[in-house]
TIRO-2110 file (N, C-alpha, C; in Angstrom, 1 decimal):
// TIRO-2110
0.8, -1.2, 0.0, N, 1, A
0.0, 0.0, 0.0, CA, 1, A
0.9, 1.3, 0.0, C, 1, A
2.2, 1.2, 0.2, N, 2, A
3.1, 2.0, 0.6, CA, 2, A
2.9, 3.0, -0.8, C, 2, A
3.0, 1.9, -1.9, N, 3, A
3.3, 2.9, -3.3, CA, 3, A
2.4, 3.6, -3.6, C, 3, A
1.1, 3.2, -2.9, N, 4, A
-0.5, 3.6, -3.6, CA, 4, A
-0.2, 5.5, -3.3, C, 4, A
0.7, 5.5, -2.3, N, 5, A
0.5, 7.0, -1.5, CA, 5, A
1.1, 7.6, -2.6, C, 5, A
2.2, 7.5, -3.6, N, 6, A
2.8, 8.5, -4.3, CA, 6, A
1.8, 8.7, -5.5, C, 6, A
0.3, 8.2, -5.5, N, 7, A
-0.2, 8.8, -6.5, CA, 7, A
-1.7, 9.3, -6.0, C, 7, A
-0.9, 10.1, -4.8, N, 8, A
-2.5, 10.8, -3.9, CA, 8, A
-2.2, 12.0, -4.7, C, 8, A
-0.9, 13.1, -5.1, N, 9, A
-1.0, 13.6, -5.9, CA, 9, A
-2.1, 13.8, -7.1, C, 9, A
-1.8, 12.6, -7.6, N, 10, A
-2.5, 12.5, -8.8, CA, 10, A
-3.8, 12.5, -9.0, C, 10, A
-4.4, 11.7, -7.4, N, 11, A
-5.8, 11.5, -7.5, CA, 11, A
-6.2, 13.2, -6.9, C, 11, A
-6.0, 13.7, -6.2, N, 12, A
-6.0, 15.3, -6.0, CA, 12, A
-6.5, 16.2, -7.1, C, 12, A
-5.8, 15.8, -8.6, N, 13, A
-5.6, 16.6, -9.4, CA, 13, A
-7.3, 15.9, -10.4, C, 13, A
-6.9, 14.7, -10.3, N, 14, A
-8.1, 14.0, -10.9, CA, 14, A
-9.6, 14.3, -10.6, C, 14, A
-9.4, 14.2, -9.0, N, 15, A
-10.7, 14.4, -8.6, CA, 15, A
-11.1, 16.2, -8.4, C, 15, A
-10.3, 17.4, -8.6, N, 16, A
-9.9, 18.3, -8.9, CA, 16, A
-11.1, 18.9, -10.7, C, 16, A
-10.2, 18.3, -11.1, N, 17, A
-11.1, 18.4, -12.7, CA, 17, A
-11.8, 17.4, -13.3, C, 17, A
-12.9, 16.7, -11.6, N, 18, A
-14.1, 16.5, -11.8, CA, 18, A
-13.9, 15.2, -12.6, C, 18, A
-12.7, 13.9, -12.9, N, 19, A
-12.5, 13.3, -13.1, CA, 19, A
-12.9, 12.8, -14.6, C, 19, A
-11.8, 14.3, -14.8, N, 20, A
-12.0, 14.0, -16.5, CA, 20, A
-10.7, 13.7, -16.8, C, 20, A
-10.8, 12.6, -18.0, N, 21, A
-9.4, 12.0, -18.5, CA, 21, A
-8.3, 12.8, -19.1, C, 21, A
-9.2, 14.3, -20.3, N, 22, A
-8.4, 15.0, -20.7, CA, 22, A
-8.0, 16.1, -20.4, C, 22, A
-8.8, 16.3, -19.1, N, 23, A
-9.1, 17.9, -18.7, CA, 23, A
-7.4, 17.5, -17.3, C, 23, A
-7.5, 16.3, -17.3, N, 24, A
-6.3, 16.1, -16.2, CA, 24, A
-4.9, 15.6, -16.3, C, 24, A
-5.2, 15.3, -17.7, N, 25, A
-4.3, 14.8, -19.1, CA, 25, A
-4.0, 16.2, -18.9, C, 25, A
-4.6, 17.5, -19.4, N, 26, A
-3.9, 18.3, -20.0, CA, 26, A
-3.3, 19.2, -18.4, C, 26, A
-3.7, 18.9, -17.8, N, 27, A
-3.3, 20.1, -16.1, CA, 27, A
-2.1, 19.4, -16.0, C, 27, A
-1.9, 18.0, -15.8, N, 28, A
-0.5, 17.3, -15.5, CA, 28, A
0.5, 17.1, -16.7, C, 28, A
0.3, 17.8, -18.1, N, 29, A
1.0, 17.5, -18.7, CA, 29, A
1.0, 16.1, -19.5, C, 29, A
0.5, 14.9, -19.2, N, 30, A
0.1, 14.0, -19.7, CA, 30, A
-0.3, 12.9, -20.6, C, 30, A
0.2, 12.2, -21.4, N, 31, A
-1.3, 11.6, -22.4, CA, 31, A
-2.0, 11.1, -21.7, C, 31, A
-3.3, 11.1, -22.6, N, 32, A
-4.8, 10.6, -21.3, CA, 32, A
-4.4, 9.2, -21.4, C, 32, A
-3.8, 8.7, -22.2, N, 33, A
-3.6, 7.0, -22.1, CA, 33, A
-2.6, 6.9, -20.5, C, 33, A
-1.6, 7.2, -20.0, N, 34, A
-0.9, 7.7, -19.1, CA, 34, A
-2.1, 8.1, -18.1, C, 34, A
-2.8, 8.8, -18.4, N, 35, A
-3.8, 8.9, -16.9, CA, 35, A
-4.7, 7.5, -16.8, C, 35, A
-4.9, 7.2, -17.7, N, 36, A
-5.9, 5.8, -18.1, CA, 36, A
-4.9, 4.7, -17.1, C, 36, A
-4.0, 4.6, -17.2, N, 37, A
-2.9, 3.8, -16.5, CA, 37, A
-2.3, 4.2, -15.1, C, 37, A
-2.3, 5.1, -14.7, N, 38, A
-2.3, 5.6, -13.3, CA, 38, A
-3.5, 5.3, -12.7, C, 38, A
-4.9, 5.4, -13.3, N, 39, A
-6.0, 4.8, -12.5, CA, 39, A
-5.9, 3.3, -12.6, C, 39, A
-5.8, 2.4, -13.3, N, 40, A
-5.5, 1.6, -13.4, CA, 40, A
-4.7, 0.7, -12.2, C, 40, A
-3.5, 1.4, -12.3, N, 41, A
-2.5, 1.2, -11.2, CA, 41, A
-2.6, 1.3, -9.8, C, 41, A
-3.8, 2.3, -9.6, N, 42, A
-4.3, 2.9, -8.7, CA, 42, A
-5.2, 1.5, -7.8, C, 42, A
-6.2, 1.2, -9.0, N, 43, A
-7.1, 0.2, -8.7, CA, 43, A
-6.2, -1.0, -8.2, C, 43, A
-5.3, -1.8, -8.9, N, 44, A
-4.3, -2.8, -9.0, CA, 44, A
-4.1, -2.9, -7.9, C, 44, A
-3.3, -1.6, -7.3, N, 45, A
-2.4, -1.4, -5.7, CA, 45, A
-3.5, -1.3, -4.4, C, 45, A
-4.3, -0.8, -4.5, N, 46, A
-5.6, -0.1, -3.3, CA, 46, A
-6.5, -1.4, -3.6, C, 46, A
-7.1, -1.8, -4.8, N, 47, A
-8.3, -2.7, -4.6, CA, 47, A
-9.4, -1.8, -4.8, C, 47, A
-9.7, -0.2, -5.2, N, 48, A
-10.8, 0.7, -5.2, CA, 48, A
-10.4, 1.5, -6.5, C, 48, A
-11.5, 1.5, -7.3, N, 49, A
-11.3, 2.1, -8.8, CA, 49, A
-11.9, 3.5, -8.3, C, 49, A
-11.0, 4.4, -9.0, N, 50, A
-11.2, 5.7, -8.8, CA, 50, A
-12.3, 6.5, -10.2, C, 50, A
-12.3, 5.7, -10.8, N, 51, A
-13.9, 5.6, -11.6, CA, 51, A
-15.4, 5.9, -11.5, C, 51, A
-14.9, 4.3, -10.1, N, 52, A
-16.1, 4.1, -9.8, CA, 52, A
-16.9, 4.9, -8.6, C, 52, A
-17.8, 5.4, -8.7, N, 53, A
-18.6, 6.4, -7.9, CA, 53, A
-18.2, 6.1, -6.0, C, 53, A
-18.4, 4.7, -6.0, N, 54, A
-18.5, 4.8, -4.7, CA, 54, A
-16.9, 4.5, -4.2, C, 54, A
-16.0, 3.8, -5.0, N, 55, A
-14.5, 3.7, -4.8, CA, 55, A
-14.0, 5.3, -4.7, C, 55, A
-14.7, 6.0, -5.3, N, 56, A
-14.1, 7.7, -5.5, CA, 56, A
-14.4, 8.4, -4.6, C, 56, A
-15.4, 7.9, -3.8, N, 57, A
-15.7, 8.9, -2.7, CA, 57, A
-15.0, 8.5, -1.6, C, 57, A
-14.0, 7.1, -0.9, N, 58, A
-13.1, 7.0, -0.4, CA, 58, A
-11.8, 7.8, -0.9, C, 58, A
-11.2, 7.3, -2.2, N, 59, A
-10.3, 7.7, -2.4, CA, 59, A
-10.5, 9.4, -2.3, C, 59, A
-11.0, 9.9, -2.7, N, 60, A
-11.5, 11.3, -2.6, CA, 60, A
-11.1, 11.8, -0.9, C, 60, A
-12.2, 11.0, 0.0, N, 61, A
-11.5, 11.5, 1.3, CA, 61, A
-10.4, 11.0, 1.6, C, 61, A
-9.9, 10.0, 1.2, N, 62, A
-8.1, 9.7, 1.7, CA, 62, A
-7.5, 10.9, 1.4, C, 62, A
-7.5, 11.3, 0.0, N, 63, A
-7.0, 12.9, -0.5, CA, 63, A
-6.7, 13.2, 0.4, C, 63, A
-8.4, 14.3, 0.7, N, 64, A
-8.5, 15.3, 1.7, CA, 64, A
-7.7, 15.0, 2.9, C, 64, A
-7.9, 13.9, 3.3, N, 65, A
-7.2, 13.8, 5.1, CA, 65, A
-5.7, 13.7, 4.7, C, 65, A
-5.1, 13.9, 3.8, N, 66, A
-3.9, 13.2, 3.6, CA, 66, A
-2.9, 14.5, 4.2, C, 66, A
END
């Protein structure tokens, strides 16, 4: 779980611009395929898809309390 923390960044920025692929693609510099794969990875490591509505409202407050 240790690694999952170096992409609270990322979910920050994600859940930021309303969890759009290109709108977070374009703020981080990114290709969206590259964000497509950091959520992915996200899911893989944690077990909670940052997609999915109710997996996003955890990861969302992990964010915040972080």
């Amino acid at each position: 779980m240790n690694s999952f923390f170096k992409y609270l960044d990322f979910l920050k920025v994600y859940y930021e611009m309303n969890m759009s692929l290109s709108k977070t693609a374009d703020k981080l510099f990114l290709h969206k395929n590259t964000v497509q794969q950091r959520l992915k990875k996200i899911l893989g490591q944690s077990g909670y898809d940052p997609r999915s509505f109710q997996d996003a409202v955890l990861l969302y407050l992990a964010c915040r309390l972080e």
